[in-house]
mmCIF file of the C-alpha atoms, coordinates in Angstrom:
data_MODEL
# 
_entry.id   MODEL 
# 
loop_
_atom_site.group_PDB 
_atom_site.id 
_atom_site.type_symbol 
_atom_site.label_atom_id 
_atom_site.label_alt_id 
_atom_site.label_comp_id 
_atom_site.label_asym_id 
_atom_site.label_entity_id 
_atom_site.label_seq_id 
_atom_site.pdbx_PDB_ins_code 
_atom_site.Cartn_x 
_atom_site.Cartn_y 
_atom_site.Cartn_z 
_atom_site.occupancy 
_atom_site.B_iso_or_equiv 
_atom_site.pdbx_formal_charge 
_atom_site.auth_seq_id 
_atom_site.auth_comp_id 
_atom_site.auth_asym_id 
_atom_site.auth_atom_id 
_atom_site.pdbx_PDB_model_num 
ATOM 1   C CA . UNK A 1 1   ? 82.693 -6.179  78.376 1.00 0.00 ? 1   UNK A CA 1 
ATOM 2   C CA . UNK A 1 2   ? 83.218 -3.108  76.605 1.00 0.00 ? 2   UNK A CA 1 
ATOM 3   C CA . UNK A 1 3   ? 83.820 -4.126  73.433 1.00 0.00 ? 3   UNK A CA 1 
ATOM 4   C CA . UNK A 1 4   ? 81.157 -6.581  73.505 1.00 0.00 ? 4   UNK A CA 1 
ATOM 5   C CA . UNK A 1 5   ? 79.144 -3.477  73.989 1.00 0.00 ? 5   UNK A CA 1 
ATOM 6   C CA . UNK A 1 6   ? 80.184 -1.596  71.126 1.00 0.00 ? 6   UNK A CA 1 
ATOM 7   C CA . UNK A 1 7   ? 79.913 -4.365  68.669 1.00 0.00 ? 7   UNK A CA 1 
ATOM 8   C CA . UNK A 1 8   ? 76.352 -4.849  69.841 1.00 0.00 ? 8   UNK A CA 1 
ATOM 9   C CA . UNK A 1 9   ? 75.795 -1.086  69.237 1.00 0.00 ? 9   UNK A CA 1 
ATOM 10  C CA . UNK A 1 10  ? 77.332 -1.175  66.145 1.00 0.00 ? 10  UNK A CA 1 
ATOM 11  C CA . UNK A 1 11  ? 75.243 -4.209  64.888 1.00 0.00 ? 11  UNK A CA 1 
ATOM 12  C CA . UNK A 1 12  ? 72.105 -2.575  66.140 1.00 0.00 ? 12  UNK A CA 1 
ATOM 13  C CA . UNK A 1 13  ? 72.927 0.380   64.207 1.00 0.00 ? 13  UNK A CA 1 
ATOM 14  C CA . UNK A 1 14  ? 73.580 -1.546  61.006 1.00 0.00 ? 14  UNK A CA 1 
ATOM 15  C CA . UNK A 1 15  ? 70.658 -3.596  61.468 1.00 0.00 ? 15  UNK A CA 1 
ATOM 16  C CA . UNK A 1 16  ? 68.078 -0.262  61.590 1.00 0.00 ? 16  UNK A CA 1 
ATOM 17  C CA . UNK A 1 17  ? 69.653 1.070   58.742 1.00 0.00 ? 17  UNK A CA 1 
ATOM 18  C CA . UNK A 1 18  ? 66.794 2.773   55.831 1.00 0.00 ? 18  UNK A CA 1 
ATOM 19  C CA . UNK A 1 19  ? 67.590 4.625   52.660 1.00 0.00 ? 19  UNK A CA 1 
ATOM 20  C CA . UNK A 1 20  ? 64.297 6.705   52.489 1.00 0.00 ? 20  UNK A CA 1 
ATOM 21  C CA . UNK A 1 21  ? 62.922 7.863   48.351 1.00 0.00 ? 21  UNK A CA 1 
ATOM 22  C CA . UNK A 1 22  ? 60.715 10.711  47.699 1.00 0.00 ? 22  UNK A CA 1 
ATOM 23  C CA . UNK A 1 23  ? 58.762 10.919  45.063 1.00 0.00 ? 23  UNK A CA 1 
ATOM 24  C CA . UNK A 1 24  ? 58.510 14.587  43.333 1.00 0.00 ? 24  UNK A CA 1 
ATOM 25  C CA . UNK A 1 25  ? 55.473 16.534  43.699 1.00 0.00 ? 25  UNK A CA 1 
ATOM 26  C CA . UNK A 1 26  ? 55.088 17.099  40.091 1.00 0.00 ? 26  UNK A CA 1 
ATOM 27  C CA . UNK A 1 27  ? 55.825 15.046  36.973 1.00 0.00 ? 27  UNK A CA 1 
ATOM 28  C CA . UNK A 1 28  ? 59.889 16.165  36.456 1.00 0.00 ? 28  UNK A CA 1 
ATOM 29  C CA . UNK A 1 29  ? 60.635 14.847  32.964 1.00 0.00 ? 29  UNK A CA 1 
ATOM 30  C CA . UNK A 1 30  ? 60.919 17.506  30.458 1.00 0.00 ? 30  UNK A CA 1 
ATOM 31  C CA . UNK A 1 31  ? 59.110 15.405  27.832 1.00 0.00 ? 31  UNK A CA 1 
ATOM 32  C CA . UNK A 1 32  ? 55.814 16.130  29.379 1.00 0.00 ? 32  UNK A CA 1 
ATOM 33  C CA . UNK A 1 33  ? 53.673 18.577  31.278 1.00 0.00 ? 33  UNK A CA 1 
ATOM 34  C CA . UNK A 1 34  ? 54.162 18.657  34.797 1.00 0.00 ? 34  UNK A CA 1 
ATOM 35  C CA . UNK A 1 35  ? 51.280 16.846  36.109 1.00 0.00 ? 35  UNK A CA 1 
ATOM 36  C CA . UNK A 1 36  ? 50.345 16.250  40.040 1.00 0.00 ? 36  UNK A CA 1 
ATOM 37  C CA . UNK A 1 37  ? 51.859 12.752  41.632 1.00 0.00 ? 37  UNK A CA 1 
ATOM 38  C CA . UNK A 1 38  ? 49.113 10.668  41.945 1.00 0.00 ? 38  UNK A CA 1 
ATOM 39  C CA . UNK A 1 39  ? 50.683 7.057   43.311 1.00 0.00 ? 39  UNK A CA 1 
ATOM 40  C CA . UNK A 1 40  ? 53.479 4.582   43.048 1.00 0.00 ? 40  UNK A CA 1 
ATOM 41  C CA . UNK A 1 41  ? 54.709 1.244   43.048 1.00 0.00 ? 41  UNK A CA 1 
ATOM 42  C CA . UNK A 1 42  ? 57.765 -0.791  43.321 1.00 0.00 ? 42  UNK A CA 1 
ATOM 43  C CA . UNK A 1 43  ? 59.082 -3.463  40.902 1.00 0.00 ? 43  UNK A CA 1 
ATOM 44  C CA . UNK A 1 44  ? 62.553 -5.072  40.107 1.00 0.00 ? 44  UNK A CA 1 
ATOM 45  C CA . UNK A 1 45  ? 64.836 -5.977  37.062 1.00 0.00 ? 45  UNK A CA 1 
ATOM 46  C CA . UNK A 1 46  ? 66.776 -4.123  34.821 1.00 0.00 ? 46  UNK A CA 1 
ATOM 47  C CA . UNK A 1 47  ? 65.219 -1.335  32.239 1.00 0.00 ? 47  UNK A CA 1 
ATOM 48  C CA . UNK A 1 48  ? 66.086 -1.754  28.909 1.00 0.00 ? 48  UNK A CA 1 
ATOM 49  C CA . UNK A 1 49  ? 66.495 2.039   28.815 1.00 0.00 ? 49  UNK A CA 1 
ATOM 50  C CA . UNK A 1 50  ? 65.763 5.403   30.369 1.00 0.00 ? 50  UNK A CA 1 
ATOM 51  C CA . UNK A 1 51  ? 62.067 5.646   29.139 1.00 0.00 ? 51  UNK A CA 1 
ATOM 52  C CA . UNK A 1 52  ? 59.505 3.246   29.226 1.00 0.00 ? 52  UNK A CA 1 
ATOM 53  C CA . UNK A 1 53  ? 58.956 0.118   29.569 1.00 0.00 ? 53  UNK A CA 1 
ATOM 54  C CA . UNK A 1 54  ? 58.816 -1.236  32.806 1.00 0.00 ? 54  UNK A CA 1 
ATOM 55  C CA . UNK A 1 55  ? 61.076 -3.432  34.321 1.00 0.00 ? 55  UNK A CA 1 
ATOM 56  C CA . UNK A 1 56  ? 60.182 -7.102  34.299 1.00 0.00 ? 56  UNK A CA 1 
ATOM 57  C CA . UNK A 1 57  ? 59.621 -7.943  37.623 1.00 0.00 ? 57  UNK A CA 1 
ATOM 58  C CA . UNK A 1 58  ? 56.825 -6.876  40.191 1.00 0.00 ? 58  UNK A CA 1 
ATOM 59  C CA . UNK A 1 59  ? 55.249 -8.524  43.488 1.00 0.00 ? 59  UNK A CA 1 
ATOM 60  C CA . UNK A 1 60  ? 52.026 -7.894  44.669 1.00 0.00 ? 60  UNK A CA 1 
ATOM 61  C CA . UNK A 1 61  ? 52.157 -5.812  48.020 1.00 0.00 ? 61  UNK A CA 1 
ATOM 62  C CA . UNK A 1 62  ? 50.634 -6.215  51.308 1.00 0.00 ? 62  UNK A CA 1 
ATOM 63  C CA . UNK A 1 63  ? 48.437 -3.333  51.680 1.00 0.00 ? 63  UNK A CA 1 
ATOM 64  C CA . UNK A 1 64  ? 47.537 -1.484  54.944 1.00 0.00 ? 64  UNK A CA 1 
ATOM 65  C CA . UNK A 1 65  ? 44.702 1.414   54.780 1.00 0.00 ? 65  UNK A CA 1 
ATOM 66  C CA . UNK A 1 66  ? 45.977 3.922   57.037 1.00 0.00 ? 66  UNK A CA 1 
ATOM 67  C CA . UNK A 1 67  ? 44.289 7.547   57.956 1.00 0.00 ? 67  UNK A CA 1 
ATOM 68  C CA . UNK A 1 68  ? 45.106 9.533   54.766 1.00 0.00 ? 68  UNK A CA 1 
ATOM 69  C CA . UNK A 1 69  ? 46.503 6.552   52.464 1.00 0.00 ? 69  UNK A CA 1 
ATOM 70  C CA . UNK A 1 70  ? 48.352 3.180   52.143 1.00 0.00 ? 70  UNK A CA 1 
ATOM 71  C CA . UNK A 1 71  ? 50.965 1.642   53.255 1.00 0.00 ? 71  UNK A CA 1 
ATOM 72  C CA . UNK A 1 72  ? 52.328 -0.883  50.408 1.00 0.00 ? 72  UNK A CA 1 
ATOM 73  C CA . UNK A 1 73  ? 54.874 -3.339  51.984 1.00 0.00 ? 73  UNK A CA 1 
ATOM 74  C CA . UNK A 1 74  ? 57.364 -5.232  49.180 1.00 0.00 ? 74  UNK A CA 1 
ATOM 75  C CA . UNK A 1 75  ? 60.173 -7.956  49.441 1.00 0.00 ? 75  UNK A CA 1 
ATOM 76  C CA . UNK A 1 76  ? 61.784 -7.577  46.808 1.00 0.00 ? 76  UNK A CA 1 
ATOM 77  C CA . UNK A 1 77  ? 64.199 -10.024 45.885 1.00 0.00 ? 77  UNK A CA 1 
ATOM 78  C CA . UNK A 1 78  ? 68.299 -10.359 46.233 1.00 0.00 ? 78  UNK A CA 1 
ATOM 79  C CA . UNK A 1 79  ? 70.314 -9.555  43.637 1.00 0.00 ? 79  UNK A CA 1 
ATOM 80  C CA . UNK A 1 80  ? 67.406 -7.449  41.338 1.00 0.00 ? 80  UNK A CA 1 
ATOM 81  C CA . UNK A 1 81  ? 67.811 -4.020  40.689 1.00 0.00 ? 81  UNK A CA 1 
ATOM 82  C CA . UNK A 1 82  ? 64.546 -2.398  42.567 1.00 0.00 ? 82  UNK A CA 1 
ATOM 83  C CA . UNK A 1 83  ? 62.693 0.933   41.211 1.00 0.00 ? 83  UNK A CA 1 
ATOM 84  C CA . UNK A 1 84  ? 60.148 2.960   42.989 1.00 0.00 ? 84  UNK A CA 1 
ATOM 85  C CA . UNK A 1 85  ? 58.133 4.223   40.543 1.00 0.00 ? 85  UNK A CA 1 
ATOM 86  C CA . UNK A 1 86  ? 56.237 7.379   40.728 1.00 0.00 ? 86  UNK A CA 1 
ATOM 87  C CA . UNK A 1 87  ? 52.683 7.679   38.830 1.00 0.00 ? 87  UNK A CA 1 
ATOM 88  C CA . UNK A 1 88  ? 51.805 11.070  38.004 1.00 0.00 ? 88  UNK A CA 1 
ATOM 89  C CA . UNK A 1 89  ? 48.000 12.334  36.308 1.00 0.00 ? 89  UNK A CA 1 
ATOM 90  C CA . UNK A 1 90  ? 45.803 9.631   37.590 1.00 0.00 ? 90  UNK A CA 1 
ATOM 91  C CA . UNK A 1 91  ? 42.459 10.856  37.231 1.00 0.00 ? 91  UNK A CA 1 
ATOM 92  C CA . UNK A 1 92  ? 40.272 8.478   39.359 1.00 0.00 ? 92  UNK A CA 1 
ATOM 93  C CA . UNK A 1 93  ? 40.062 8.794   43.284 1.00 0.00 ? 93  UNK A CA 1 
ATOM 94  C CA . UNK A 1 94  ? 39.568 5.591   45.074 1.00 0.00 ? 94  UNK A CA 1 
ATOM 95  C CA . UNK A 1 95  ? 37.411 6.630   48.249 1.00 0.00 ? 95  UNK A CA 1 
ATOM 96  C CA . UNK A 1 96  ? 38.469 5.111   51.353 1.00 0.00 ? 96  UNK A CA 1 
ATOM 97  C CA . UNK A 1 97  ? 36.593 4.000   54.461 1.00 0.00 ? 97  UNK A CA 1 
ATOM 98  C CA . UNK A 1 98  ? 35.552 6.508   57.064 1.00 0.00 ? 98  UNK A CA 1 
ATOM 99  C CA . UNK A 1 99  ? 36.410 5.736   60.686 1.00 0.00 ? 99  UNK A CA 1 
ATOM 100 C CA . UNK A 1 100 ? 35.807 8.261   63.745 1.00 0.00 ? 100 UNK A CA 1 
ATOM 101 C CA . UNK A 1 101 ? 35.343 10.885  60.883 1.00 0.00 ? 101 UNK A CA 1 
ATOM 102 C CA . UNK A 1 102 ? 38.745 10.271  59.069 1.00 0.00 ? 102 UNK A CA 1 
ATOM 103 C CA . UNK A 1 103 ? 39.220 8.684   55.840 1.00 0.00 ? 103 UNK A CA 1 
ATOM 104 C CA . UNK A 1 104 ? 41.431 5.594   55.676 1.00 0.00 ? 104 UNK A CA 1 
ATOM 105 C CA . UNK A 1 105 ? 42.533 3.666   52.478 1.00 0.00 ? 105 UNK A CA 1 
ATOM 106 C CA . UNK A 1 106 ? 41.776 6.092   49.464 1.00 0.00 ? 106 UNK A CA 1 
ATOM 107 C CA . UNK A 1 107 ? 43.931 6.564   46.772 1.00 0.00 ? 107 UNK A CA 1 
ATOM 108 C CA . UNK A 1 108 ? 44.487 7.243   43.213 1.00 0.00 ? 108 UNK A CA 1 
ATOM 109 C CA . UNK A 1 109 ? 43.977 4.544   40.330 1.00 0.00 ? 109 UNK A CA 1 
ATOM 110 C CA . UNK A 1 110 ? 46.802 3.606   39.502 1.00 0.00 ? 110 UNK A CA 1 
ATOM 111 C CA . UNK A 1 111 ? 48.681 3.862   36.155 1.00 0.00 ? 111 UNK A CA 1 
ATOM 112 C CA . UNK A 1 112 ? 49.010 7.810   35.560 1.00 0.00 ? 112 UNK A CA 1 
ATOM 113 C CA . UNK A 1 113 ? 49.642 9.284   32.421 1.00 0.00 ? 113 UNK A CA 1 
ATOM 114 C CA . UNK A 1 114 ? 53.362 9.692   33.296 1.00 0.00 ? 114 UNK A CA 1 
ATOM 115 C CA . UNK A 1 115 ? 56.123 7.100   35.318 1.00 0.00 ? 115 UNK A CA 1 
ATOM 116 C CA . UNK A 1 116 ? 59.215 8.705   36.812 1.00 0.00 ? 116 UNK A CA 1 
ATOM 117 C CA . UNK A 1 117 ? 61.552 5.678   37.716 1.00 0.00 ? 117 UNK A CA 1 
ATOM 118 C CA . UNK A 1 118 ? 63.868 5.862   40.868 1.00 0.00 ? 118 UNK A CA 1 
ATOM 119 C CA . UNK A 1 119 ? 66.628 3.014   41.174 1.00 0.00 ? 119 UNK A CA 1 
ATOM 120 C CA . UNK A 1 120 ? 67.035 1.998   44.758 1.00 0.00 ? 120 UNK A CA 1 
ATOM 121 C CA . UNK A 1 121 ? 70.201 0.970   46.391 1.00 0.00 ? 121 UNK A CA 1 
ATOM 122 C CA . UNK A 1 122 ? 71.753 -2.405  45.629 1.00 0.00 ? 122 UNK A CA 1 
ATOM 123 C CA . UNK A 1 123 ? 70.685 -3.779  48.694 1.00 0.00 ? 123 UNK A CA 1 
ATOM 124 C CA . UNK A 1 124 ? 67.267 -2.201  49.632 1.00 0.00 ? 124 UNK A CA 1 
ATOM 125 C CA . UNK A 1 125 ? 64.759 -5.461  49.463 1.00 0.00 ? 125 UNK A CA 1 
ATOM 126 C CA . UNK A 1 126 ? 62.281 -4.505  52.695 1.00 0.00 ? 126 UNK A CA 1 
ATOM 127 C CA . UNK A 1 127 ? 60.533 -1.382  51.662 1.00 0.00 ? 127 UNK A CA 1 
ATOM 128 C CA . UNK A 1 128 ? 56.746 0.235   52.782 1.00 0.00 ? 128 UNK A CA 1 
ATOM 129 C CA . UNK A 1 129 ? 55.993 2.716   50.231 1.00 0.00 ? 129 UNK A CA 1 
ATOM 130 C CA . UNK A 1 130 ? 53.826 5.385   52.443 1.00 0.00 ? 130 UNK A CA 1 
ATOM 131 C CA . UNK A 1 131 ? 50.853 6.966   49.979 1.00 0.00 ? 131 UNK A CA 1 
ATOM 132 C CA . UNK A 1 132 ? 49.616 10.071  51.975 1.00 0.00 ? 132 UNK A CA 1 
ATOM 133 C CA . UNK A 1 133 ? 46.922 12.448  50.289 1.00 0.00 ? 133 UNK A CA 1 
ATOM 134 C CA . UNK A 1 134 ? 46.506 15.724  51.995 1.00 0.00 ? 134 UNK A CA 1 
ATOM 135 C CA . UNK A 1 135 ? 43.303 18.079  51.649 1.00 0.00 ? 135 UNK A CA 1 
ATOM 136 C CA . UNK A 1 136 ? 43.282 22.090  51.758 1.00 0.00 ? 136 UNK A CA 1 
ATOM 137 C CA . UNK A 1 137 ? 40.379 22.993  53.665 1.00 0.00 ? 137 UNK A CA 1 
ATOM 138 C CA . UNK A 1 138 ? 40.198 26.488  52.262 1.00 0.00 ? 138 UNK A CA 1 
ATOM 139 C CA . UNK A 1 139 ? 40.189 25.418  48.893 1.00 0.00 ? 139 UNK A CA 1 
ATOM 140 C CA . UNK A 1 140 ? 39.070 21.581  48.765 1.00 0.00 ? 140 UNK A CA 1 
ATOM 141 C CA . UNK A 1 141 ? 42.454 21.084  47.207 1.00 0.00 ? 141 UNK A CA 1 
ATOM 142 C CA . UNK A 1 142 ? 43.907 17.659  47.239 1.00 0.00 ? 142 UNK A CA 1 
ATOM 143 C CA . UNK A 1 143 ? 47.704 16.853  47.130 1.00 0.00 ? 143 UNK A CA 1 
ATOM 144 C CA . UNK A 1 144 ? 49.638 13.288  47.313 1.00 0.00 ? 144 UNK A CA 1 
ATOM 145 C CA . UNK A 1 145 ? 52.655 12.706  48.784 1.00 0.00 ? 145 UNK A CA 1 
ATOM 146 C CA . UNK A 1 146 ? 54.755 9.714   48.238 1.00 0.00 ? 146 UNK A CA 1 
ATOM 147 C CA . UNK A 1 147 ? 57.870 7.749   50.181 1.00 0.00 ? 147 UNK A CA 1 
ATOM 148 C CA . UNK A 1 148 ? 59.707 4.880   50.325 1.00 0.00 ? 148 UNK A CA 1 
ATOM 149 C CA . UNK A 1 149 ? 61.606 3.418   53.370 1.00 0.00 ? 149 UNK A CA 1 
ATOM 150 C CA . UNK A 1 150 ? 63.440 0.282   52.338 1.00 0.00 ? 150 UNK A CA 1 
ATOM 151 C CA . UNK A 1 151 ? 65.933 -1.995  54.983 1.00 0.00 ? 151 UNK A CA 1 
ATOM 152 C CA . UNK A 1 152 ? 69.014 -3.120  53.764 1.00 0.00 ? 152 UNK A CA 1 
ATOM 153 C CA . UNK A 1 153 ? 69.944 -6.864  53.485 1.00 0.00 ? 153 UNK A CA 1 
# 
């Protein structure tokens, strides 16, 4: 009995397991300004080097407005390298819908000025990228914040 409880532990605990990505604040590359983070994505494949282009593969997320943002849910598939990638200087604010005086849904257009690629973990393929924008009410400042939680296979 008791070690059919610990290996049911232990498989819970494996099975619950997230590697959570954080996108910085401001655009970290030293071969541009630093400008705000605006959005992100996820794709998959192998870069063909450290700057640009993209990698080859990308899915189409389910969305889900939620008060201050999106959720972005992908699958990405086994054995692909998968990137969260970090937009920075997007000018254009995508209002969201107003519910019980909150805002659900807005974000920023995508495709920034800069990308800032992070590789995932071999064997992240579940992941909800979590778009949060956050207003100052002093100054009518507006901030994004971006992560990633991603399950293991």
């Amino acid at each position: 009995m008791k070690t059919a409880l610990v290996a049911i532990l232990t498989l819970s605990c494996t099975a619950a397991y997230a590697d959570v990505y954080r996108c910085p604040a401001a655009y970290p590359g030293k071969d541009a300004a630093a400008l705000p983070l605006t959005g992100a994505m996820m794709m998959f494949g192998e870069r063909p080097g450290n700057g640009l282009p993209f990698p080859s593969g990308w899915d189409t997320p389910s969305d889900l407005e939620v008060e201050g943002g999106m959720d972005q849910h992908y699958e990405l598939p086994e054995n692909e390298q998968g990137w969260l990638i970090c937009e920075y200087g997007s000018r254009q604010r995508v209002k969201g819908r107003i519910r019980n005086g909150h805002e659900y849904g807005q974000a920023m257009e995508h495709y920034g000025q800069q990308s800032w690629f992070i590789k995932l973990a071999p064997r992240d393929a579940s992941c909800t990228v979590h778009i949060r924008e956050t207003r100052f009410n002093d100054t009518n400042k507006r901030i994004w914040t971006v992560s990633a939680t991603c399950m293991r296979q």
